[in-house]
VODREN-733404 format. One record per residue (C-alpha): residue in one letter; z, y, x. Coordinates in steps of 0.25 Angstrom, whole numbers, plus 5000, padded with zeros to 4 digits. Each point is the difference from the previous one (the first is absolute). Layout:
<recs>
aZYX...
</recs>
This chain:
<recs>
x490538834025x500350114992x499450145004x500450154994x499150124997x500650155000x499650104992x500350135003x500150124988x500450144999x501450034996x500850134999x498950055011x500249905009x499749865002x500849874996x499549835003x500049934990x499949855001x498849924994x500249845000x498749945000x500249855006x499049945009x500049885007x499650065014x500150125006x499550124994x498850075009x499650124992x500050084987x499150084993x500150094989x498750024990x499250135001x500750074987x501449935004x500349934987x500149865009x500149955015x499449875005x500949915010x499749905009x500649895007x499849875006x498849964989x500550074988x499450134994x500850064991x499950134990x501350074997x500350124990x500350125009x500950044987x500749874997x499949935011x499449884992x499149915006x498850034992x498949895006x500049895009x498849985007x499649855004x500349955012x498450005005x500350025017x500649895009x500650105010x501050124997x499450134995x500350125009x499350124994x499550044986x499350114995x499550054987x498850074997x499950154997x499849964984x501249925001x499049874993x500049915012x500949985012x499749915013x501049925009x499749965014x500749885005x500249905011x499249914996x498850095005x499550034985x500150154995x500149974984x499650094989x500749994988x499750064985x501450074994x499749964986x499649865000x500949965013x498749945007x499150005013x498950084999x499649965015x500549945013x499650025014x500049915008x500450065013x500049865010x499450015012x499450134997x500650065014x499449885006x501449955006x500249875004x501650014996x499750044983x501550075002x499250145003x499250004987x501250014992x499850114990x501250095002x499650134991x499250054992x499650114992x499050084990x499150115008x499650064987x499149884993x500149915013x500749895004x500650015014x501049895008x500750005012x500049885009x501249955009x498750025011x500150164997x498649964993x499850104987x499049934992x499250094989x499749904990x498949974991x500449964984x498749964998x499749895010x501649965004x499850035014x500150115008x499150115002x500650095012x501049955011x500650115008x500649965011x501050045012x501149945010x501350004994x500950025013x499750085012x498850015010x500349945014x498650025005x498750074997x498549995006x499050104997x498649954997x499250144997x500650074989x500649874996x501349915007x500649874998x501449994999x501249895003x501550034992x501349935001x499649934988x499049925009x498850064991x498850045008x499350124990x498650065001x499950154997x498850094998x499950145004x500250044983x501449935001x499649874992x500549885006x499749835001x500949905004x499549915008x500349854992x500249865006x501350035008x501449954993x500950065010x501150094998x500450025014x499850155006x498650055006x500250035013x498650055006x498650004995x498650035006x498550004996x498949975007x498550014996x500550084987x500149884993x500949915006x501550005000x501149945008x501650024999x501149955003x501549994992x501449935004x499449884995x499549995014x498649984997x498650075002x499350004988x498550054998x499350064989x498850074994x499950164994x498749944991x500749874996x501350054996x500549885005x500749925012x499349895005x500649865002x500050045015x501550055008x500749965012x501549985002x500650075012x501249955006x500850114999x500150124988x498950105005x500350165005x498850064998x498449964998x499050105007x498349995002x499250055010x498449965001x499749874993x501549965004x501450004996x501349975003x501449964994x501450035010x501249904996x501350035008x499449885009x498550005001x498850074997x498849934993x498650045001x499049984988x498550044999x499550064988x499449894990x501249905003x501449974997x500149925013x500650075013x499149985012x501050035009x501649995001x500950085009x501349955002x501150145006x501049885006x501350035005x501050104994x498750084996x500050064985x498950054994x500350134990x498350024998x498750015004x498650065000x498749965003x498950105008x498950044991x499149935010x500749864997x500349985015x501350045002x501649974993x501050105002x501449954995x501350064998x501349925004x501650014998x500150035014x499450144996x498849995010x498549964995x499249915007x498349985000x499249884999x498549985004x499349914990x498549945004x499849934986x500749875002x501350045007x501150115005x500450025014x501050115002x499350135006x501250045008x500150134993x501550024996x500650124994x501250065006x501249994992x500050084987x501350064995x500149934988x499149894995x498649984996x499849994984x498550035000x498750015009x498550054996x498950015009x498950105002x498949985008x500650095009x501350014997x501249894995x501050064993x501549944998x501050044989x501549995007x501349944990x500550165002x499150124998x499049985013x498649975001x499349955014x498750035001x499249945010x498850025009x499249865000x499350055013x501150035007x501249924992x500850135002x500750074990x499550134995x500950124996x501349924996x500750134995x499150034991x500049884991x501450004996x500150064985x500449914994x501650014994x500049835002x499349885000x498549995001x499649874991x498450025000x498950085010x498650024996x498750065008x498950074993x498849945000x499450095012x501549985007x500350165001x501149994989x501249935001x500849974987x501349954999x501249964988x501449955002x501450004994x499950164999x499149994988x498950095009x498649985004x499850085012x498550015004x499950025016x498750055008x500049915012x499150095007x500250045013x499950145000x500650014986x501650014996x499849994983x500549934992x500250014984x501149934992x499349944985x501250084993x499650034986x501349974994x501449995008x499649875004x498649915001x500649864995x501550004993x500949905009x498950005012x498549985003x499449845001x498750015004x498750115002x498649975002x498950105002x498950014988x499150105010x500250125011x500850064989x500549924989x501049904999x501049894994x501349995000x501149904994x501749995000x501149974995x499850084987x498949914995x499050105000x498650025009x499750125001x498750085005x499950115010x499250115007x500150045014x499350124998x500750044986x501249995008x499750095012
</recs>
């Protein structure tokens, strides 16, 4: 096949196209002129090519030394040496006089995929004398001319963060990429390897500071360590997709439309299943920071509460009257449970009494209310939705406060995903502009 560069020059003060024909036999992926703009380098398919910026003469055709088409290339600020990066997972620098490779890197199982497609080098570039690649992953890898490998991986998710988990001034994240990330308090990040799947993260807890379970659309539970950076071989498949994932004591719990399973910290293996039966279908679902009791959202916009003695759940009898809309997320307190409704309202409720407190003071809301958080102490409240506002609620008694996180004209472009508290001030939050951010209750009031 054919493929056609332009080239663009001034001409009576404006701007004509010029054709330029340089043939290739696959499709060309980028071009790239030299630093003093006497020549550009194309590529496509395998071949490099060197062209005359004046005549348009091929100049130099560079061997055929990848196996997979080139993406990117890049010369060096002295215009000497150029490097490619290609989708045979190699990242190639080349000398411009002789026409050779320098170096290769070999980038293969460097993100510790098990499907190689995500090490494919997909960019790359010179930051001043070093050498850094993009990798399909969203990897950039700093890499090191003398050894051939790589020197400094940063990392990140490339999509958008479903659901995020505070660990201290650290969180562990899940995005609709089904990565599961590790992020430190100075912004660094770790994947976590050993997890092939591509299908979105839907929930994701840690217990013990170390050890990790989600859930995607995969429908499966997966388990993994902070320390390890990696999965273990250990996951459970639930029967239908999962709605939300939730921990409370050494337990936690993952709501289908159908059922709820139990699980105990150190195993992937529920110790108990509760089927809902009939027209029943569970929205989502929340455990009590004791471990002992279930609250779980259905369709029929009412929640309904399970006792669970370790082995087994019994229904407690406790039923919610019927909301106006339906239930799209639940929190506990150890005083309080918390539910974030498909339009603006929140319910909070009294777990001593099962009454619920001031209902028309939790309405700010503009829409729907997709994640609620307590603080770690249960005096704050803070809840996201569609709006794109955090609001932060004092739930007690004699108090009517509440502070909207508002430090722009919205928290989280297109809505708010997921918060989780850091302490009895700070806290994460995540939406559907791919961001986390950090906040401050008391910068805010």
């Amino acid at each position: 096949m054919e493929d056609w560069h332009y080239r663009t020059k001034t001409d009576g003060g404006g701007y004509k196209v010029n054709p330029v024909e340089v043939k290739h036999e696959n499709t060309v992926n980028m071009i790239r002129y030299a630093p003093d703009g006497a020549n550009f380098i194309s590529v496509g398919g395998k071949q490099v090519k060197m062209v005359n910026a004046e005549t348009h003469e091929v100049v130099k055709e560079f061997g055929k030394e990848h196996k997979g088409s080139i993406y990117a290339v890049s010369f060096s600020p002295d215009g000497k040496q150029f490097i490619t990066s290609s989708a045979d997972k190699t990242v190639k620098l080349w000398d411009v006089e002789s026409g050779k490779v320098l170096n290769s890197f070999d980038m293969k199982g460097k993100s510790l995929f098990a499907k190689n497609v995500k090490d494919m080098q997909v960019g790359c570039t010179f930051a001043g004398s070093k050498i850094v690649s993009l990798s399909l992953c969203g990897d950039i890898n700093y890499l090191d001319e003398k050894t051939g490998g790589v020197g400094r991986v940063v990392q990140s998710f490339t999509g958008v963060v479903t659901s995020l988990a505070a660990t201290g001034e650290d969180c562990v994240v899940t995005s609709n990429q089904g990565e599961v990330f590790s992020y430190l308090g100075n912004g660094s990040a770790k994947r976590i390897n050993g997890c092939d799947s591509d299908k979105p993260g839907v929930g994701v807890v840690v217990m013990g500071g170390d050890t990790i379970y989600s859930t995607s659309n995969e429908d499966r539970v997966y388990e993994s360590s902070i320390k390890a950076g990696a999965f273990s071989p250990n996951h459970f498949n639930l029967e239908h997709a999962p709605k939300n994932i939730s921990a409370g004591g050494d337990n936690f719990i993952t709501t289908t439309s159908q059922e709820v399973y139990v699980f105990t910290k150190g195993s992937t293996n529920p110790v108990a299943t509760h089927k809902f039966g009939g027209n029943l279908e569970a929205l989502c679902g929340a455990i009590s920071p004791e471990g002992n009791e279930i609250s779980i959202g259905f369709k029929d916009k009412k929640v309904r509460t399970f006792a669970f003695d370790g082995s087994s759940l019994t229904d407690s009898g406790k039923v919610s009257d019927t909301f106006e809309h339906e239930p799209i997320s639940i929190v506990y307190s150890s005083t309080h449970m918390a539910v974030g409704l498909q339009t603006k309202f929140i319910k909070l409720f009294d777990r001593s009494s099962w009454a619920v407190i001031a209902p028309e003071r939790f309405c700010f809301h503009n829409s729907r209310v997709d994640t609620v958080a307590f603080s770690p102490s249960g005096r704050y409240l803070a809840s996201g939705g569609l709006d794109q506002n955090i609001i932060i609620w004092d739930t007690t008694p004699e108090k009517a406060n509440r502070y909207k996180l508002k430090k722009e004209a919205f928290t989280h472009r297109d809505g708010v995903l997921s918060i989780s508290w850091i302490d009895e001030d700070q806290l994460y939050s995540a939406g559907n502009d791919g961001a986390i951010k950090k906040w401050s209750v008391k910068a805010m009031k």
